[in-house]
N, C-alpha and C positions, 0 to 999 in steps of 0.2 A: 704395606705399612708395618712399622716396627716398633716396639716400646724398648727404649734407649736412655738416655742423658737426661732428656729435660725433662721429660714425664717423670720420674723419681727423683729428680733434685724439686719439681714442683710441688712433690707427694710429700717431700721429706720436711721439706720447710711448712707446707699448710696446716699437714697434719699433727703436728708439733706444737703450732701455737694454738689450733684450735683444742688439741689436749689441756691445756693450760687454762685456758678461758671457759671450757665447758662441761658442763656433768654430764654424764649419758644420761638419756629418758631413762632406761630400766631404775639406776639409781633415783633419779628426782620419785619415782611411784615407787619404790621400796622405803623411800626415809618418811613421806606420807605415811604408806602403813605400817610404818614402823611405830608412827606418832598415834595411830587409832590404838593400838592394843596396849601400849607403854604401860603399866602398872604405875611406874615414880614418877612425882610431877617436875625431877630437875632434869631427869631424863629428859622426860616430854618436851621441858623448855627449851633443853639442848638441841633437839631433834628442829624445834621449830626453828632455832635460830639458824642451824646449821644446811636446811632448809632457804632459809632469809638469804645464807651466803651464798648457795648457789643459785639462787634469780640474781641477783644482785651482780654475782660475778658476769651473768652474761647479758643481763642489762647492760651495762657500763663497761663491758669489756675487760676487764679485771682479772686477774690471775686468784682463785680459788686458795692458791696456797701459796706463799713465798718461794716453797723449796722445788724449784723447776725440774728437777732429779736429772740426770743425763738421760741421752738418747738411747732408745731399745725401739728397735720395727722387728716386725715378724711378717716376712713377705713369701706368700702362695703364688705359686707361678704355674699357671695353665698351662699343660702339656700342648692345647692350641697356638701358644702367642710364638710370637717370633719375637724374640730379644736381641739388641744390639745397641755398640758406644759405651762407655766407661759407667757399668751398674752404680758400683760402690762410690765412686765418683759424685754422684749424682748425690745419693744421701748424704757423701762429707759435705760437699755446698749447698745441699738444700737447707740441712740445719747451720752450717755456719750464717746462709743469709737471714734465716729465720732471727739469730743470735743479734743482728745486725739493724733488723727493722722490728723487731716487735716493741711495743709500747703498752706496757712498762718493759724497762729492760727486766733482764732476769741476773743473777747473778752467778759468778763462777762455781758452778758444781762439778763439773771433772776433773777428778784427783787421782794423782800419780799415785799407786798406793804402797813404795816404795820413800818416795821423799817426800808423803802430803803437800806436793805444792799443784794448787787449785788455777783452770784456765778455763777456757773456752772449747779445748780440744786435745785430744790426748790418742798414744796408740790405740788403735783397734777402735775406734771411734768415728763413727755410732757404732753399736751393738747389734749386728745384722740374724738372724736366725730364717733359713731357709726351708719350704717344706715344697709339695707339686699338688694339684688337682687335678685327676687326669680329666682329659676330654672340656678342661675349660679353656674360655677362650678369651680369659681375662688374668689379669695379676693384681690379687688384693694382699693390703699393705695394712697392719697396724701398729699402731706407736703407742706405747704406752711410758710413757715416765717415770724410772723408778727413782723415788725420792729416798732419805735418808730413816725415815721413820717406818715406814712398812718394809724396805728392803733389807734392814738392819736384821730384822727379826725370820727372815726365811731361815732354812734347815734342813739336813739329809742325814738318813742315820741307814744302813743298811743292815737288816734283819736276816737270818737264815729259816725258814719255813718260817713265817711267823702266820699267828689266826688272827681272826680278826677283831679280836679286842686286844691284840695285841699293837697292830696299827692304828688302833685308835684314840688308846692310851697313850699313845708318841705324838699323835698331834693335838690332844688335850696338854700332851710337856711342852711341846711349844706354845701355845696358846698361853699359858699357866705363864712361862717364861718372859713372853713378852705381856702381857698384862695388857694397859692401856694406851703400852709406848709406841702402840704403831696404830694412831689415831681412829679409835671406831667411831661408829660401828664400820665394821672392814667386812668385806671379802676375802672369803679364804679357798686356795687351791691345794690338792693334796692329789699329787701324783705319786703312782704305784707301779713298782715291776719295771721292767727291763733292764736297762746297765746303768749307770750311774746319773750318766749323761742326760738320757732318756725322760727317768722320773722327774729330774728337774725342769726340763723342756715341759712335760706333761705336765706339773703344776701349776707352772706359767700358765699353758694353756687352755689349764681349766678354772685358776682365778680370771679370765677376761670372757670365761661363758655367760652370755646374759643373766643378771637375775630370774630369778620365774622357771626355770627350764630345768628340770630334773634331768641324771642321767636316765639312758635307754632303760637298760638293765636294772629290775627291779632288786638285784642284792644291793648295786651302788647305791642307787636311789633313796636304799633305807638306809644303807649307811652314812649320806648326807641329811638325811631328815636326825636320825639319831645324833651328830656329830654339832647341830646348829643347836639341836636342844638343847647339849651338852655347854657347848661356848656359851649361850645365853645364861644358860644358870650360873653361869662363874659372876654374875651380878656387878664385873668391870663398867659395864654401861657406855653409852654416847660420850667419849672423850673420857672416859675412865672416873665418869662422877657417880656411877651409880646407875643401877638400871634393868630390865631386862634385855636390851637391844646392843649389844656387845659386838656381833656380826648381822649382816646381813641376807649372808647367804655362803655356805660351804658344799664347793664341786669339786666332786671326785672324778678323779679316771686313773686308768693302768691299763697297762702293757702284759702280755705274758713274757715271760724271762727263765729265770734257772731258779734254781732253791734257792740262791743268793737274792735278796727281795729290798732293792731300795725304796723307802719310803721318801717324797721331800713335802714340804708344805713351806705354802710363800702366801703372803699377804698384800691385797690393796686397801689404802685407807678408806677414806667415810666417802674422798671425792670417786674413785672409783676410775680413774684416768683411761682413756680405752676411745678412741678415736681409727675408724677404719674406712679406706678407699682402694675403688677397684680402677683400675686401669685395662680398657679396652683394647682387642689386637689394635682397634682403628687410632689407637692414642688417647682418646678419651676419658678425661677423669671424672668420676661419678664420687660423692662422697655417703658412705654408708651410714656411718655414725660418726 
């Protein structure tokens, strides 16, 4: 057996709308505890409401946020599986049938960013990112959504030797920078080191680590407990009304590199969008989150 065509046009369409309609669990117990400690009570009421949106969204099937953002997977492929039949194939028809059956529609977000004119599909679309696991004998797929309000506000600035209040004070300028305009409380990722390319891969990767979960390494570790301090104190708040609860959680990673030291940081909003399935050598789709 071989994982091919329909297994990722089935992946790419599922996982798409169920992005749309659902909150991850880590987020629905982060915005709870976010609500027990909140010091402001429009915060608080914000939290609960925001809260209220996301039962509500998957009560009634409902789209969480209007702006569908275009398509982005990041697919892990098992040194085990056997692959075969048109990959990339699969995710342009998975999401275009997703575009086709989902209820409510979504509207045109993929924009030429040459002529601004807005469709349904566009070069290089979806946004594929490839990584390997050796020794697995599956291929897990996540889709995350990036909308216009937290994608607007990501960043890379590269540093030469820089310390570490130096990278920290770059992602406090971003943060500063976007304020409220990328919907909190957010998640933030702040990828370190290697080539340009690299860090920003890396942020990605470390905005869709579940909440709760510190890095390994006890330097990073504190340098995300210090950096969410940080964010919170900036008093932006849930939707930028005030507050302590600004983010929800900042995950660090890095790379080793050369003196040359990109830093990037990227943001997800309050909804937290991050849907994952693995596909088995035997074909098999298992949905993760």
């Amino acid at each position: 057996m071989s994982i091919g065509y329909e297994q990722f046009r089935e992946v790419a369409r599922d996982l798409y709308s169920r992005a749309l309609k659902k909150i991850p669990a880590d987020t629905h117990r982060a915005l709870a505890a976010a609500e027990q400690v909140e010091t402001d009570p429009r915060a608080r009421d914000n939290l609960r409401f925001l809260r209220g949106v996301a039962k509500t969204t998957e009560q009634q099937s409902r789209h969480a946020c209007s702006d569908a953002g275009f398509p982005t997977y990041t697919v892990k492929i098992g040194t085990n599986v056997t692959l075969s039949g048109d990959i990339r194939r699969g995710f342009v028809d998975g999401f275009a049938e997703m575009v086709d059956t989902i209820d409510p529609p979504i509207l045109q977000f993929i924009t030429h960013p040459l002529t601004l004119e807005r469709s349904y599909s566009g070069k290089d679309m979806p946004i594929l990112s490839f990584d390997v696991i050796d020794g697995a004998d599956y291929v897990e797929v996540i889709c995350s959504p990036k909308a216009l309000g937290s994608g607007r506000w990501a960043a890379l600035e590269i540093f030469s030797y820089p310390t570490l209040a130096d990278i920290e004070a770059y992602v406090m300028d971003c943060v500063m920078k976007a304020g409220s305009q990328h919907c909190p409380p957010v998640v933030i990722g702040v990828g370190i080191g290697g080539s340009f390319d690299n860090a920003a891969k890396i942020a990605k990767s470390a905005v869709l680590r579940p909440i709760g979960t510190a890095h390994p390494e006890p330097m990073v570790a504190e340098m995300e407990e210090r950096l969410l301090a940080a964010v919170n104190a900036t008093g932006f708040g849930p939707m930028g009304t005030g507050g302590d609860t600004t983010a929800l959680a900042v995950h660090v990673d890095y790379s080793a590199g050369h003196g040359f030291v990109p830093v990037a940081v990227c943001f997800n909003c309050w909804i937290n969008r991050r849907t994952v399935a693995r596909i088995s050598d035997a074909g098999e789709i298992t949905h993760v989150e």
